[in-house]
N, C-alpha and C positions, 0 to 999 in steps of 0.2 A: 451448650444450651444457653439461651437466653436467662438474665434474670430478671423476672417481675419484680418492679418496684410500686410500689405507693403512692399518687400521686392526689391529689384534691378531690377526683373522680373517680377513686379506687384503683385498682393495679394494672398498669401500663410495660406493656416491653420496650424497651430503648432500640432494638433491631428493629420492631414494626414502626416506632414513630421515626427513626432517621430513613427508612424506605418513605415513609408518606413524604417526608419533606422532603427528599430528592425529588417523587414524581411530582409533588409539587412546584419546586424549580424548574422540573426540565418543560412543563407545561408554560411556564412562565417564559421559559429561555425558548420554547420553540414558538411561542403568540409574538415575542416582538421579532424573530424573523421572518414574521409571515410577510410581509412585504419589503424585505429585506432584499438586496443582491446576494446570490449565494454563488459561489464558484461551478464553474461546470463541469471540473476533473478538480478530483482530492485527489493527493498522492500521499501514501502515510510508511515513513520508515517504524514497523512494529518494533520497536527495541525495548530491549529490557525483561525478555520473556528466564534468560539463564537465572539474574539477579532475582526474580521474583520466585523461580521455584525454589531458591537456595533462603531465602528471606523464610519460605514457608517452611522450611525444614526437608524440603527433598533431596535430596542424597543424589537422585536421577536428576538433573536439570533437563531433561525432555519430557518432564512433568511440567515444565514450566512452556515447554513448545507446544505439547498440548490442549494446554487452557488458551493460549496464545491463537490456537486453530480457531478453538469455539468463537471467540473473541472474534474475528473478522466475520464469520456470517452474523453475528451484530451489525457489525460497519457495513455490511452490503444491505440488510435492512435497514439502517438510517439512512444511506445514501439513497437509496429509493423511495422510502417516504418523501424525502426531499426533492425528489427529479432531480438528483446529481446523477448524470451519464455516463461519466468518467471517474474509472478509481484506479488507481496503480498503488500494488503493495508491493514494499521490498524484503521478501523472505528470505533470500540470501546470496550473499556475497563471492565474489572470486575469493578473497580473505577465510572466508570462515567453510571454507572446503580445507584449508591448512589442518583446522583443530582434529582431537583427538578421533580413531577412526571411528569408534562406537556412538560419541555425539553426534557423526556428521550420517551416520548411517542412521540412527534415530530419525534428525531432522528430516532427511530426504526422505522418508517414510512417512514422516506427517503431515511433509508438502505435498505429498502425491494425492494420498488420503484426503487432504485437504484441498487441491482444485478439483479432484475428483466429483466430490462432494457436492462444490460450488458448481459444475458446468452440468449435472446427472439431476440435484435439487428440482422436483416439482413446481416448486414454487420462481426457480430462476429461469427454467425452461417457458413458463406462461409469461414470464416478464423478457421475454428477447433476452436473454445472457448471454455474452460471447465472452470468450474467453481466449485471452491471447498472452503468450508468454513471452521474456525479453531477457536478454543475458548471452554468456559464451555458452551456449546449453553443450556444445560439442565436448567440454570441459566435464560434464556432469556425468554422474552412472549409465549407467546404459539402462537401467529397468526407470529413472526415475526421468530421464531421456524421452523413453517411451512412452510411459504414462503422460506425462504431461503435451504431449504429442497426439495422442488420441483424445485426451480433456479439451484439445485444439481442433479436432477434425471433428467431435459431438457436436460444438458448438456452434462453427463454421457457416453457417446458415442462420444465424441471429443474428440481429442489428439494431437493439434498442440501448440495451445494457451491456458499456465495456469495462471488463476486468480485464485491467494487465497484472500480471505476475514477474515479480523482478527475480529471476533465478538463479548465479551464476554470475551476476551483476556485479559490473565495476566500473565506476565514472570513464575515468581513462582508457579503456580497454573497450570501450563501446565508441572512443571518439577516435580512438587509433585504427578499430576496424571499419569504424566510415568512409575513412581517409583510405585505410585497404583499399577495398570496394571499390571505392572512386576512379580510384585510379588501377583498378584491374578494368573494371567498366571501359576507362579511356582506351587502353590496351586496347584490347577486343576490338575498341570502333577505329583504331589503328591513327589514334589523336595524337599529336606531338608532345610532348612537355611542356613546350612553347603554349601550345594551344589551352591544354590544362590549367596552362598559370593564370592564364588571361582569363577562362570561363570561371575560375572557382568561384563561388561565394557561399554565403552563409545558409544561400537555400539549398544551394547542391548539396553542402555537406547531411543537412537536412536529411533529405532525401535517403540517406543510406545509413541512419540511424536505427539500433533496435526499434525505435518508437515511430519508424512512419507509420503513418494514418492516422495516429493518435494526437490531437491537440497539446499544447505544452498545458502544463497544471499551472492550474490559476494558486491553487493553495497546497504546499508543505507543511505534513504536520508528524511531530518524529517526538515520541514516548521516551518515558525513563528519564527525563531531567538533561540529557545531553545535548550539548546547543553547538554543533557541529552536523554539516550534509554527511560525511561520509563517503563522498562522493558521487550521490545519489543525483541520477539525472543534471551531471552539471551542464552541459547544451541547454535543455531544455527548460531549465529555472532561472532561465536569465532574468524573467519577468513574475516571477513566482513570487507570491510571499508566503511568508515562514511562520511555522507555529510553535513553540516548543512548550513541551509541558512536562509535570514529572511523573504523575503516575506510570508504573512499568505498563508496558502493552497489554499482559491480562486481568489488569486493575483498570484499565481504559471507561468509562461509562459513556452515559451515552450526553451527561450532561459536559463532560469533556469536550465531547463533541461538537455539541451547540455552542460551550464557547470558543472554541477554535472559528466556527462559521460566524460569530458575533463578531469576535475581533475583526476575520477576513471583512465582514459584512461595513466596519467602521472606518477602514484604511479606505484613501483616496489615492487609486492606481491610475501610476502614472504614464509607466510602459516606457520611462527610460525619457520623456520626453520633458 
């Protein structure tokens, strides 16, 4: 419980005055982007969700995956205020199917629960929401498999708003199966090696990436203080700039946010040129 304290004007709470000065800031922070440039795909590594439920005293760290869930229908309502089109979250890794079996069986229940959620929403269905997932999903359970399979096939017909979902996701293992692909592709069209070496380039590999159809992200931004990718989208961040910040993922606000889009909004990109 709050405590009233005393101030000039008689008894004030310190939780209602530091909310008024947040939504004061974020007012503040979203008036000078209004004619800002803002990115047209965020991608946001959610990290930090195990460290925050253990900070809080939970015993269970899928209390911390949890609030971690709520926390992204947040970020799909800022990013829509904003006319940001493009969102790609990474909720989990080839790595983090290793950890113990009851965490991983937790999480995979709250991602399900969670695009479920996202692609079913009233509110995402009148906004075009598609929803598209990305990863070795072959690697995943069979029920969480599924589900996010048909969270793909609800949405499949929307074309305003793209959620990708990183699943199963591993930098390397997405650019080794491009290269599969590729060159299974070639096979089939009964291409030489010869022929192969001479066509490859940087768009073909493209092409047979989790992420075709999807724009590269203009902006990375990865929670919890860790200032490493992870190996999050490395193809595609060639041109990406980076945000890192430290609150954990379900401390995330929405003034976080604005600054992450302020920073992006201040950088002079260059595109490598």
């Amino acid at each position: 419980m709050s405590t009233l304290r005393r101030g000039v004007h008689g008894y004030h709470d310190p939780a209602m005055v530091r909310d008024l000065v947040y939504r004061l800031y974020e007012r503040r922070l979203a008036s000078d982007l209004r004619d800002s440039a803002l990115p047209r795909h965020v991608a946001v590594l959610a990290d930090g969700n195990r460290r925050y439920a253990r900070a809080m005293g939970h015993e269970d760290v899928a209390e911390g995956y949890r609030v971690g869930g709520e926390k992204i229908y947040e970020l799909l309502d800022w990013c829509h205020e904003l006319s940001i089109p493009y969102v790609t979250l990474f909720l989990l890794s080839t790595e983090n199917l290793q950890r113990d079996a009851r965490e991983v069986g937790s999480l995979c229940e709250i991602i399900a629960e969670t695009v479920e959620r996202i692609a079913h929403d009233p509110r995402n269905v009148e906004r075009g929401l598609r929803v598209t997932c990305m990863g070795a999903l072959d690697v995943l359970p069979d029920e969480l498999r599924q589900r996010l399979k048909e969270a793909e096939e609800a949405t499949a017909d929307r074309d305003e708003f793209h959620v990708q979902v990183a699943v199963g996701y591993g930098g390397r293992e997405e650019i080794t199966d491009a290269l599969r692909r590729l060159l299974a592709t070639a096979a089939e069209q009964g291409h030489s090696l010869e022929r192969v070496m001479e066509e490859l380039s940087p768009e073909a590999i493209g092409e047979h990436l989790y992420t075709t159809g999807m724009p590269d992200p203009d902006l990375i931004i990865r929670t919890s203080g860790e200032i490493r990718m992870s190996g999050f989208l490395m193809w595609q961040s060639a041109h990406s700039e980076f945000y890192f910040c430290d609150p954990y993922w379900p401390e995330f606000r929405k003034t976080d946010f604005l600054r992450a889009l302020r920073d992006f909004a201040s950088r002079q990109r260059r595109f490598g040129r």
